[in-house]
Structures are given as structure tokens and as C-alpha cells.
C-alpha positions in Angstrom: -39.2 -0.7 -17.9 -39.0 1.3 -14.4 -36.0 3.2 -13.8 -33.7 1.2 -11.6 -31.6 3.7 -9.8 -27.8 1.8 -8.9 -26.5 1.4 -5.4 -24.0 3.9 -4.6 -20.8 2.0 -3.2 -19.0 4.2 -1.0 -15.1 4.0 -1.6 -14.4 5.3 1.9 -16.0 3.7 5.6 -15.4 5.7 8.9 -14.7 3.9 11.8 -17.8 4.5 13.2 -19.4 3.0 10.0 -16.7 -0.2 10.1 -17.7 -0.7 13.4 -21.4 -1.1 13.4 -20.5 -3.7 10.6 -19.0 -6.0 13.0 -21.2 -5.3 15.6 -17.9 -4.1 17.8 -16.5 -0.8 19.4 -14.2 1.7 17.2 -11.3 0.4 19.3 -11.4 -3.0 18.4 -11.1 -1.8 15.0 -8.1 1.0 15.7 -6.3 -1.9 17.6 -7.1 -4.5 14.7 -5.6 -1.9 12.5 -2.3 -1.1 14.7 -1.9 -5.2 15.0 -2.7 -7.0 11.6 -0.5 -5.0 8.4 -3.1 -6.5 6.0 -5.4 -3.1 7.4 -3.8 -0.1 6.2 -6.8 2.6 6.6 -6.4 6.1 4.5 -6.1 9.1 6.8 -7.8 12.6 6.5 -6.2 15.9 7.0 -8.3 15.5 10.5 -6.3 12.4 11.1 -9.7 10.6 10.9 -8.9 6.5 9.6 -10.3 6.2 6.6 -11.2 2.4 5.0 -11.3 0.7 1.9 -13.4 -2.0 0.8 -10.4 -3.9 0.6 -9.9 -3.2 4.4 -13.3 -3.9 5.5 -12.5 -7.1 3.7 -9.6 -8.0 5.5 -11.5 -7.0 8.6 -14.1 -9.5 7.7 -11.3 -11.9 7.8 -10.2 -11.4 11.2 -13.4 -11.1 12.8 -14.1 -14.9 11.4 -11.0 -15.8 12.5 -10.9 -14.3 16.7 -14.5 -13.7 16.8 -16.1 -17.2 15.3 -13.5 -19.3 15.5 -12.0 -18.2 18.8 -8.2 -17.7 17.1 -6.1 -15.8 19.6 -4.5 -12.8 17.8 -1.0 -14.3 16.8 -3.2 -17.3 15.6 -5.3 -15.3 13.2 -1.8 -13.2 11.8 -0.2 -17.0 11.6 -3.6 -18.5 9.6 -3.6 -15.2 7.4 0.1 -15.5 6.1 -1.0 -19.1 5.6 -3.6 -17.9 3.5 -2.1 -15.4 1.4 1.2 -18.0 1.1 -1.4 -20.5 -0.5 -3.3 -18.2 -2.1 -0.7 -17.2 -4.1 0.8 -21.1 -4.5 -2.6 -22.6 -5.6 -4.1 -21.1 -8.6 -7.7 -21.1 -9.6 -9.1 -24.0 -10.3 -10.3 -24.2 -13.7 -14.2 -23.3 -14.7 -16.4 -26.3 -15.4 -19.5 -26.4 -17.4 -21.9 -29.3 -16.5 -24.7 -29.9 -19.0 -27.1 -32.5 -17.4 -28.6 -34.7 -19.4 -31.0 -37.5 -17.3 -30.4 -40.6 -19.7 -26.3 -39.6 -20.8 -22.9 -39.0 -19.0 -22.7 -35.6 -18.3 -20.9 -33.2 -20.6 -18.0 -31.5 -18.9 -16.2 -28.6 -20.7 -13.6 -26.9 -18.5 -12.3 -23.4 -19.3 -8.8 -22.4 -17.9 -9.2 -19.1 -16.5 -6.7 -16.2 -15.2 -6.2 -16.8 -11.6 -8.2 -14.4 -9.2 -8.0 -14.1 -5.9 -9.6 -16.5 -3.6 -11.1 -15.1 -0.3 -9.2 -17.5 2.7 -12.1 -17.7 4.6 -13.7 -19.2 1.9 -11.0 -21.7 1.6 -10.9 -23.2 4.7 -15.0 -23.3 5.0 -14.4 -25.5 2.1 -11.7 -27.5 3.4 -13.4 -27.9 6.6 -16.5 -29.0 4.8 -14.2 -31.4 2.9 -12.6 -33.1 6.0 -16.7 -33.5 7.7 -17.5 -35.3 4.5 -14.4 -37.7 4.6 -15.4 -38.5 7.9 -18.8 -39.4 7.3 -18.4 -41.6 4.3 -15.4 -43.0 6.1 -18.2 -44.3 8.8 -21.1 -44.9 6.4 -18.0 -47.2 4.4 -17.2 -48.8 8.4 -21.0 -49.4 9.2 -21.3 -50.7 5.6 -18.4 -53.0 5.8 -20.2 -54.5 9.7 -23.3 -55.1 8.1 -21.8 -57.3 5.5 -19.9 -59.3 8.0 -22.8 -60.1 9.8 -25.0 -60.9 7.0 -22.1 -62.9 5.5 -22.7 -66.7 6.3 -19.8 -68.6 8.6 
């Protein structure tokens, strides 16, 4: 087997580095830190910011939230203590194994497990996602129920 050498993962980003992540200047990312308290970047004895993964994470966040989604800034502090209030409410939902089987029911074994921490963004791509699909069976039902009617005789 060929050596595979491991990515190194750095535990601290520069600025600089942070900011050609997002694709934005250092100060959006010094004012991003001075506004949301979810950023708390690590300081050198230079005074340079220094940032976690957890940071760059949280950055993430935000970036979704004013840059994607247009959120103005007290918006996006708003949605992200609405996040971490239900994130902390809701626990993980439990695992589920699915064995599929063509000719049977499937088997479905679900494992509890410890609760972990849910990214938000994640959650509300899901619940967005969710609210679509409602709306498009909730026409597909309308356009179903029409078609009977019609074909229904008088």
C-alpha cells in the first residue's frame, strides 16, 4: 500500500487566510467579529486576530445568512440566537438503519444516540426544503382532486 501522508489541519487562520475563504476583505471579517459574539478570534502578542475552526464556522454561518440570503445584520444575530435556542431545545434525532429488501417491508432499527450539535444552516436548508415539498404535493393533491371531478360523471 502507498504511504498516504494526512492533511495537516491548521488550528489557527489569519485574517488574511479567513478572508480569502469568503471571498471578502479583512474588514468585513474584523467588523463581523466586533458585531456577532459567536466570533471570538485568539490574539497574538502582535495583536494579530487569530481564528479557530470553530470561528471560521460561525463565519460560515453569517456569510450564508447576509451574503446568500440577504439577512440584514440584526437579522442574522436574531436567526443565530434562534438557532442556538433550538439547537439546544431539539435533540438529535435518533439514527435509523434501513435495510432494503425489494419484495419485504423495510427493516428499520433506530439507535438513540448522544445529542451533537447540529450546524443551523443545515437546519433551516432542511426546513426550507421541507416547506417546498409540502407545497408541491399540496398542488399535485389540488390538480389530482380537479382531474377527478372532471372525469367524475354528473
Amino acid at each position: 500500500m502507498p504511504y498516504k501522508e494526512k492533511e495537516i489541519e491548521k488550528i489557527y487562520y489569519t485574517i488574511g487566510e479567513v478572508a480569502d475563504m469568503f471571498q471578502v476583505n479583512t474588514s468585513h471579517i474584523r467588523f463581523w467579529s466586533n458585531e456577532f459574539d459567536v466570533i471570538k478570534p485568539s490574539t497574538n502578542k502582535k495583536g494579530n486576530r487569530l481564528y479557530t475552526q470553530s470561528d471560521i464556522e460561525n463565519l460560515r454561518k453569517i456569510y450564508h445568512l447576509v451574503k446568500e440570503k440577504g439577512f440584514t445584520l440584526k437579522g442574522a444575530k436574531v436567526e443565530l440566537k434562534k438557532a442556538a435556542a433550538l439547537a439546544k431545545a431539539v435533540p438529535a434525532p435518533p439514527k435509523v438503519d434501513v435495510q432494503p429488501n425489494l419484495f419485504d417491508q423495510p427493516s428499520v432499527e433506530i439507535k438513540p444516540e448522544a445529542t451533537t450539535e447540529v450546524n443551523i444552516v443545515d437546519k433551516i436548508a432542511v426546513l426550507n426544503s421541507l416547506q417546498k415539498m409540502r407545497a408541491a404535493l399540496l398542488e399535485a393533491h389540488d390538480q389530482l382532486t380537479t382531474l377527478e371531478e372532471k372525469q367524475s360523471p354528473h
